[in-house]
FIZADREN-518646 format. One line per field, with one value per atom (N, C-alpha, C): x, y, z; atom name; chain. Coordinates in nm, 3 decimals. Layout:
BEGIN
c1 <- (X | ...)
c2 <- (Y | ...)
c3 <- (Z | ...)
atom <- (CA | ...)
kette <- (A | ...)
//
This chain:
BEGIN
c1 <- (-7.728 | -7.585 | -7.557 | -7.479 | -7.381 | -7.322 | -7.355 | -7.273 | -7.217 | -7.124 | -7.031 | -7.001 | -7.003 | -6.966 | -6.930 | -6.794 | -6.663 | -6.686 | -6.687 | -6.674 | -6.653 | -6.575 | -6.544 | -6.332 | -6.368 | -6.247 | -6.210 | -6.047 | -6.065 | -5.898 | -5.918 | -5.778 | -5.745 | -5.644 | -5.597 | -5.465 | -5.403 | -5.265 | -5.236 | -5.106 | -5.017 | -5.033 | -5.055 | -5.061 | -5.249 | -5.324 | -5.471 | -5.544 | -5.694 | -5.763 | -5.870 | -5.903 | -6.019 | -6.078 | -6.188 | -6.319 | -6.365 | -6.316 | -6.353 | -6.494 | -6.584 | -6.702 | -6.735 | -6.783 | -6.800 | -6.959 | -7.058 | -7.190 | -7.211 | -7.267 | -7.318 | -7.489 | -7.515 | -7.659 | -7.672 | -7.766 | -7.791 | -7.811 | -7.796 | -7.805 | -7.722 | -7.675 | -7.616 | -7.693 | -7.725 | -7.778 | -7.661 | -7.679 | -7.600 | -7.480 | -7.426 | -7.321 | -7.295 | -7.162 | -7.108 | -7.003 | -6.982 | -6.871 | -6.865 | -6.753 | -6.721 | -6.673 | -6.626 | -6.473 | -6.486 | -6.447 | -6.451 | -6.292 | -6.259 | -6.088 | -6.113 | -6.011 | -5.965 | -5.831 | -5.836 | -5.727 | -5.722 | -5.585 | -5.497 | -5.458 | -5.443 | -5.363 | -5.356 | -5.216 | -5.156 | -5.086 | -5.111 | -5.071 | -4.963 | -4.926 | -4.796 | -4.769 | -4.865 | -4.823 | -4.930 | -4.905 | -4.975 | -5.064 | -5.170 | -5.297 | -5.251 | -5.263 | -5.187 | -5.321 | -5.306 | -5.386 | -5.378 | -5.492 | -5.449 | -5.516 | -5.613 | -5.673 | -5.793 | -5.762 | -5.948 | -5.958 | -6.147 | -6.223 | -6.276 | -6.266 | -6.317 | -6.507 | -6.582 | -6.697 | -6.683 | -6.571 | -6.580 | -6.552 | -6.531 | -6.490 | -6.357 | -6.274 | -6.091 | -6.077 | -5.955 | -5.918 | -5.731 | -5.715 | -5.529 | -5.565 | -5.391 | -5.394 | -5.225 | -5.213 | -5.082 | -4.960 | -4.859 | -4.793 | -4.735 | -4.808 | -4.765 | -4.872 | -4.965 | -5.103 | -5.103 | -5.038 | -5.027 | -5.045 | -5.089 | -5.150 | -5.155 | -5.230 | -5.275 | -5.406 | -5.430 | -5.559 | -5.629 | -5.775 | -5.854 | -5.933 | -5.998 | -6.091 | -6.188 | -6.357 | -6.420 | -6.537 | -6.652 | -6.813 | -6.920 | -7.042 | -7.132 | -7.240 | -7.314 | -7.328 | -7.515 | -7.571 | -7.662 | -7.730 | -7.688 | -7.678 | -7.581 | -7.534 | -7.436 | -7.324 | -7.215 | -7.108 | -6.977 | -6.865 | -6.773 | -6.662 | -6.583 | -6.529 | -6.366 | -6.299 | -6.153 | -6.140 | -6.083 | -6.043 | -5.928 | -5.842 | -5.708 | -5.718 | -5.584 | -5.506 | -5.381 | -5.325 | -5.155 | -5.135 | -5.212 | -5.211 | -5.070 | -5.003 | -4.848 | -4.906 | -4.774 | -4.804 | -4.809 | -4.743 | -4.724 | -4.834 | -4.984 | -5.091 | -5.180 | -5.146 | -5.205 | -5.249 | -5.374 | -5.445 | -5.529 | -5.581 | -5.754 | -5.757 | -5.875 | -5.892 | -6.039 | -6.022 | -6.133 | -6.194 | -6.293 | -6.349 | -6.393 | -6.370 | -6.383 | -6.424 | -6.574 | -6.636 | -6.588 | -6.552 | -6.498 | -6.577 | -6.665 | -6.754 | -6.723 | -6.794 | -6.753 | -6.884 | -6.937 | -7.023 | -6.972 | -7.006 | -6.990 | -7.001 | -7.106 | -7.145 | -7.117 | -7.089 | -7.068 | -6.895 | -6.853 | -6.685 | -6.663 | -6.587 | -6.591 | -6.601 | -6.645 | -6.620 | -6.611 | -6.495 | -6.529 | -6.571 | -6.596 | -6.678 | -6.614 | -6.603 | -6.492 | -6.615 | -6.565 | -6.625 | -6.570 | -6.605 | -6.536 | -6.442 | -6.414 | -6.296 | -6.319 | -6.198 | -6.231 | -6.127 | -6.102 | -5.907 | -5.909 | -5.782 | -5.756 | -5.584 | -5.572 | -5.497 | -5.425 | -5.311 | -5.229 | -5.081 | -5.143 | -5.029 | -5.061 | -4.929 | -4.923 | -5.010)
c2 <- (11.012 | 10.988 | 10.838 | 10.763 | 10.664 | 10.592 | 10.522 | 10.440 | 10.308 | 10.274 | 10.201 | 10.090 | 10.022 | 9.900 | 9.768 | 9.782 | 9.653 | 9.550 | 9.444 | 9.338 | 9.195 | 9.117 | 8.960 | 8.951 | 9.096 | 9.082 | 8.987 | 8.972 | 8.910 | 8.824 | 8.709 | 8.668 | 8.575 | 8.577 | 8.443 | 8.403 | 8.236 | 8.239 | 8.222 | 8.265 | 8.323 | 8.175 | 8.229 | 8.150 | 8.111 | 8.155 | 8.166 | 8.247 | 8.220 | 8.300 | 8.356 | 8.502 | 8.605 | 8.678 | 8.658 | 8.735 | 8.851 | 8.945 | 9.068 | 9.132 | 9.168 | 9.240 | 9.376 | 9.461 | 9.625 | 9.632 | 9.663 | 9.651 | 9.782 | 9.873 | 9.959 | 10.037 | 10.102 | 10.173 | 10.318 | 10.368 | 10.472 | 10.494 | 10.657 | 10.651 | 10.793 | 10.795 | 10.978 | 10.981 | 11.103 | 11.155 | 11.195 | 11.180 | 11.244 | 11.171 | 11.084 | 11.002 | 10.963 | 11.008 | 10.970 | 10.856 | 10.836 | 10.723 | 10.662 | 10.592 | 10.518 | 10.412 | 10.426 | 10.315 | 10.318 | 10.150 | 10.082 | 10.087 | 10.061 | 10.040 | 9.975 | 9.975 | 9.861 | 9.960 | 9.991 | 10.038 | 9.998 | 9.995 | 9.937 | 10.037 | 10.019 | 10.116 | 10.026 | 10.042 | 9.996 | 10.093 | 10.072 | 10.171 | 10.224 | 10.370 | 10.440 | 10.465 | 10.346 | 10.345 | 10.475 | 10.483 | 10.581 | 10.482 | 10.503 | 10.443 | 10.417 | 10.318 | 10.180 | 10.168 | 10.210 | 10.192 | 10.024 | 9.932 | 9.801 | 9.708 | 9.765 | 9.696 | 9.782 | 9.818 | 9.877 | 9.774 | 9.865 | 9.802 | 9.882 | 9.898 | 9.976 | 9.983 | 10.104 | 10.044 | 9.979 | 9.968 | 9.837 | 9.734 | 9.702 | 9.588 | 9.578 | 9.668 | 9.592 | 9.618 | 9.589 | 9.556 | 9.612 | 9.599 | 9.649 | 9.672 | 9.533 | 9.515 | 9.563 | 9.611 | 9.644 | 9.567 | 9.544 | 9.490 | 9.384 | 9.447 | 9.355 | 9.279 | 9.258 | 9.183 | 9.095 | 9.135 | 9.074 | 8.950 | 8.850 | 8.696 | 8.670 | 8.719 | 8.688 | 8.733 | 8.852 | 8.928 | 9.005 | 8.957 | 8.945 | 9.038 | 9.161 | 9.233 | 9.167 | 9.182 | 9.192 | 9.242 | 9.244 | 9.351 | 9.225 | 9.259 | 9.204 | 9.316 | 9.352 | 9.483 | 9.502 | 9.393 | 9.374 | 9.339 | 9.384 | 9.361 | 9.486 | 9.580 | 9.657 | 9.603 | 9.479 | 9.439 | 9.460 | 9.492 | 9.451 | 9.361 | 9.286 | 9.141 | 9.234 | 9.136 | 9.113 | 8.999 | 8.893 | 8.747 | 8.780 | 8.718 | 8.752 | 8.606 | 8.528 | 8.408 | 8.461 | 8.339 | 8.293 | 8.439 | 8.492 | 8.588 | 8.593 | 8.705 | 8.689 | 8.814 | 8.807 | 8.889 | 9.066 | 9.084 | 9.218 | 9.267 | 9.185 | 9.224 | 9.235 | 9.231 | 9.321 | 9.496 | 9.517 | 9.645 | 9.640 | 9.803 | 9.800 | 9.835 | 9.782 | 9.797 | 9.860 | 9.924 | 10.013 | 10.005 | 10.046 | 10.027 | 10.210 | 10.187 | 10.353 | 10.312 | 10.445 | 10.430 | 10.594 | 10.607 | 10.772 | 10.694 | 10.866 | 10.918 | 11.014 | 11.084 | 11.140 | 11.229 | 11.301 | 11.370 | 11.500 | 11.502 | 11.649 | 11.757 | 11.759 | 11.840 | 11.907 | 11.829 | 11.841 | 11.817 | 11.713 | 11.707 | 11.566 | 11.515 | 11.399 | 11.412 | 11.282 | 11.225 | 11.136 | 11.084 | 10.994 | 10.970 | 10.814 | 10.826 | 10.675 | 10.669 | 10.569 | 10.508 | 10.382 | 10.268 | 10.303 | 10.251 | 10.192 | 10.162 | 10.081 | 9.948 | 9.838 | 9.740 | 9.596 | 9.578 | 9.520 | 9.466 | 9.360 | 9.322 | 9.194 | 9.189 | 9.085 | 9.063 | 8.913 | 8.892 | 8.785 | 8.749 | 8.638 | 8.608 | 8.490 | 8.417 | 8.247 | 8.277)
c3 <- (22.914 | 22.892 | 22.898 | 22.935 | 22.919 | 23.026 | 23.113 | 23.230 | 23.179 | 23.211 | 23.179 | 23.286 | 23.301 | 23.457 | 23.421 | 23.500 | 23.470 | 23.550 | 23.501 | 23.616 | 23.581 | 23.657 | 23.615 | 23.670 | 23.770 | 23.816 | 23.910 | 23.986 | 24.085 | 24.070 | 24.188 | 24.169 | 24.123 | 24.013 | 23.956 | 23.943 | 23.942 | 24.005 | 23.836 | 23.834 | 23.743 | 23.624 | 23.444 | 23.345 | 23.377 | 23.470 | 23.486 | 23.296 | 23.360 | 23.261 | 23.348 | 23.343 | 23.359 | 23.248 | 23.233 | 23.097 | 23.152 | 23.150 | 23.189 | 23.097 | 23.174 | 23.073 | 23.138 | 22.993 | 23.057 | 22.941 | 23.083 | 23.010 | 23.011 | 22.904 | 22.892 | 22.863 | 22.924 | 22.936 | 22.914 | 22.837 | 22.812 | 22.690 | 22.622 | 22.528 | 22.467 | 22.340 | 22.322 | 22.210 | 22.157 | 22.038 | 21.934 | 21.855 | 21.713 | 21.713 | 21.688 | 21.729 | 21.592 | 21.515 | 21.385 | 21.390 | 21.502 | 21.527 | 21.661 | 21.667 | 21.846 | 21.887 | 21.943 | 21.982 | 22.087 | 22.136 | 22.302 | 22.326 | 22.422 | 22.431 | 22.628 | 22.682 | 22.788 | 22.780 | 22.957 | 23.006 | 23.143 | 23.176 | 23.309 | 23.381 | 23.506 | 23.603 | 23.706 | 23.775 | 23.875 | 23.982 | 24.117 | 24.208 | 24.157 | 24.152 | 24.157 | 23.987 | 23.907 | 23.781 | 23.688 | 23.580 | 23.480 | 23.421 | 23.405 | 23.301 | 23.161 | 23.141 | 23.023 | 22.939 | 22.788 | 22.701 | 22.653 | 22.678 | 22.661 | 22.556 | 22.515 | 22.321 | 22.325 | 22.190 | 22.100 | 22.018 | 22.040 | 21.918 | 21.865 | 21.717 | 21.672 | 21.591 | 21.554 | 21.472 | 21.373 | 21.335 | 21.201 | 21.251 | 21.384 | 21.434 | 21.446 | 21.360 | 21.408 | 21.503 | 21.570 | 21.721 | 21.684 | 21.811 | 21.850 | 21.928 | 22.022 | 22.134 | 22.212 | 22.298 | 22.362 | 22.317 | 22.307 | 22.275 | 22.399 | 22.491 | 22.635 | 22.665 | 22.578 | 22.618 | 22.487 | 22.364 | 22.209 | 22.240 | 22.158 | 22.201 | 22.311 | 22.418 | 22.552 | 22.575 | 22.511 | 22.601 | 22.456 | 22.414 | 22.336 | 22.381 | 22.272 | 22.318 | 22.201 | 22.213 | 22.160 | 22.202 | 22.147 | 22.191 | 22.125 | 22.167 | 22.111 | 22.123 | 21.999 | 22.012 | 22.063 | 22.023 | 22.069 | 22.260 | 22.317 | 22.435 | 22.477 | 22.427 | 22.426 | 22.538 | 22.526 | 22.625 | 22.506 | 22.601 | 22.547 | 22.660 | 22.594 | 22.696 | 22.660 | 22.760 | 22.764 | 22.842 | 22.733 | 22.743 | 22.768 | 22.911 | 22.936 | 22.954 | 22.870 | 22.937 | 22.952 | 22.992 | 23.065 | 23.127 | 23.191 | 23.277 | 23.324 | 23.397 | 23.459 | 23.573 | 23.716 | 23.782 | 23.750 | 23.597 | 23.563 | 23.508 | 23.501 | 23.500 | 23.566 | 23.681 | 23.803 | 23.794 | 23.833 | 23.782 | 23.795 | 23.838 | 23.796 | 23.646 | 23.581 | 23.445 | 23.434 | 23.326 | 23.321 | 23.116 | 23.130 | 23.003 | 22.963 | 22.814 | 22.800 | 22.672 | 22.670 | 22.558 | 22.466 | 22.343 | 22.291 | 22.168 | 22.177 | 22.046 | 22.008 | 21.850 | 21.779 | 21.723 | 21.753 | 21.639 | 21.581 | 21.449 | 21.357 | 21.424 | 21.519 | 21.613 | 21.740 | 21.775 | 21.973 | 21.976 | 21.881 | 21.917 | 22.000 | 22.005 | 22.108 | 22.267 | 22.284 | 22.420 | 22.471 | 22.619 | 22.673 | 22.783 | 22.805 | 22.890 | 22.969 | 23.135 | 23.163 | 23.266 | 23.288 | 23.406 | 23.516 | 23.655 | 23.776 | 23.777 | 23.715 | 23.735 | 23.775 | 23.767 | 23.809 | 23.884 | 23.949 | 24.002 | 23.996 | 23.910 | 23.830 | 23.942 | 23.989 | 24.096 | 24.050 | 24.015 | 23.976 | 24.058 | 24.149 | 24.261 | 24.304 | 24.326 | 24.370 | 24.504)
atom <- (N | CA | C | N | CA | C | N | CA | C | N | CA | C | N | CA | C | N | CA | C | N | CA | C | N | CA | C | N | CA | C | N | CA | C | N | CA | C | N | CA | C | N | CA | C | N | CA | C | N | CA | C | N | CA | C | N | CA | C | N | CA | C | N | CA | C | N | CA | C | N | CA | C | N | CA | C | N | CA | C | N | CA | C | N | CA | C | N | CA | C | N | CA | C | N | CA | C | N | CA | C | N | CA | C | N | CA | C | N | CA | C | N | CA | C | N | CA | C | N | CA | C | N | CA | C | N | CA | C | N | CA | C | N | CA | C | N | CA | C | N | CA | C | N | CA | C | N | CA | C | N | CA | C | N | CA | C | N | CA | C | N | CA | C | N | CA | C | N | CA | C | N | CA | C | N | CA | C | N | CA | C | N | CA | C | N | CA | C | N | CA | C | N | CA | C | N | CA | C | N | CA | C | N | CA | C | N | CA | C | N | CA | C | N | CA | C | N | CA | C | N | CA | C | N | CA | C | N | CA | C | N | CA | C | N | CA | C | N | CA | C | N | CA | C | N | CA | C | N | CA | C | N | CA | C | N | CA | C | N | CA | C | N | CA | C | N | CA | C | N | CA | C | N | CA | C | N | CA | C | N | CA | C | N | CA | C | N | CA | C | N | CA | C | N | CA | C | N | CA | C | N | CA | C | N | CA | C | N | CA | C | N | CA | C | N | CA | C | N | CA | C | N | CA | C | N | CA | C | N | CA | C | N | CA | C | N | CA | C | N | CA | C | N | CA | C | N | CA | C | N | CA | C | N | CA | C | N | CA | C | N | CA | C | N | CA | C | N | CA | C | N | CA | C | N | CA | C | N | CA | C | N | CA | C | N | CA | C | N | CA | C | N | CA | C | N | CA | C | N | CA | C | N | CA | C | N | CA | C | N | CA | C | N | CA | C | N | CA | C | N | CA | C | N | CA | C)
kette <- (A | A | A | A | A | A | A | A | A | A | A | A | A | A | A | A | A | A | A | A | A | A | A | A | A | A | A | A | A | A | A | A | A | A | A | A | A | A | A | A | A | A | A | A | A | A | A | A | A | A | A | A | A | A | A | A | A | A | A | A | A | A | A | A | A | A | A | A | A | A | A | A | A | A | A | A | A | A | A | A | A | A | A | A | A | A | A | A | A | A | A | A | A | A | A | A | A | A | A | A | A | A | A | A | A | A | A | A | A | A | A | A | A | A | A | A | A | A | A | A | A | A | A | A | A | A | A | A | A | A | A | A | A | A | A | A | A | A | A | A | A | A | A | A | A | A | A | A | A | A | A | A | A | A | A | A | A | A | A | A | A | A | A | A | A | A | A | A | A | A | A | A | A | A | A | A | A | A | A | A | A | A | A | A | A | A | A | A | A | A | A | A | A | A | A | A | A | A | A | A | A | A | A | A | A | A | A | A | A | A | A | A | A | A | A | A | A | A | A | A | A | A | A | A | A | A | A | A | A | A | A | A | A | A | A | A | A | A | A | A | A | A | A | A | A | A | A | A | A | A | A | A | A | A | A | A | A | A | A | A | A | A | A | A | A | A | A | A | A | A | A | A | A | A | A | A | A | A | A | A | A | A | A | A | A | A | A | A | A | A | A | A | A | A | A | A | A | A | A | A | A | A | A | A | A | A | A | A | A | A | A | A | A | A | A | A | A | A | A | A | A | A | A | A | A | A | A | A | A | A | A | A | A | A | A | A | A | A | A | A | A | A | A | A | A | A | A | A | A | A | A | A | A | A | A | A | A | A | A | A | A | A | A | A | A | A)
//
């Protein structure tokens, strides 16, 4: 199967930058497709869908992260990043990395990280 592990969290004071990376290991069989994505959660709050990437490479990002927070992958090494600048305190969260596949076969799945806690305060 697939493990997933976030890390490059931590604390930064507000208008900061953190590079978040989610390295992946393993392997699935029969796999017709697959998409990375970056999600948020904050105590008390609901889990915040926050940018994909897709296998063709396009990307879409939250509208609350829109020119601030950059997803991309490098596929050789299997990582995918989240470049967050001008950070603000309303991005406080653990963030998590989620890998969803697709085969003809089996039907999808995903598959989620740890988390990181990304912490933004004077």
């Amino acid at each position: 199967q697939v493990q997933l592990v976030e890390s490059g969290g931590g604390l930064v004071q507000p208008g900061g930058s953190l590079r978040l990376s989610c390295a992946a290991s393993g392997s699935i069989l029969d796999i017709d497709n697959m998409a990375l994505a970056w999600y948020r959660q904050a105590p008390g709050k609901q889990r915040e869908w926050v940018a994909t990437i897709g296998s063709g490479g396009s990307t879409a990002h939250a509208d609350s992260v829109k020119g601030r927070f950059t997803i991309s992958r490098v596929t050789a090494n299997n990582t995918m990043y989240l470049q967050m600048n001008s950070l603000k305190p309303e991005d406080t969260a653990v963030y998590y990395c989620k890998l969803t596949t697709h085969s003809r076969h089996r039907g999808s799945s995903d598959y989620w990280g740890q988390g990181t806690q990304v912490t933004v305060s004077s």
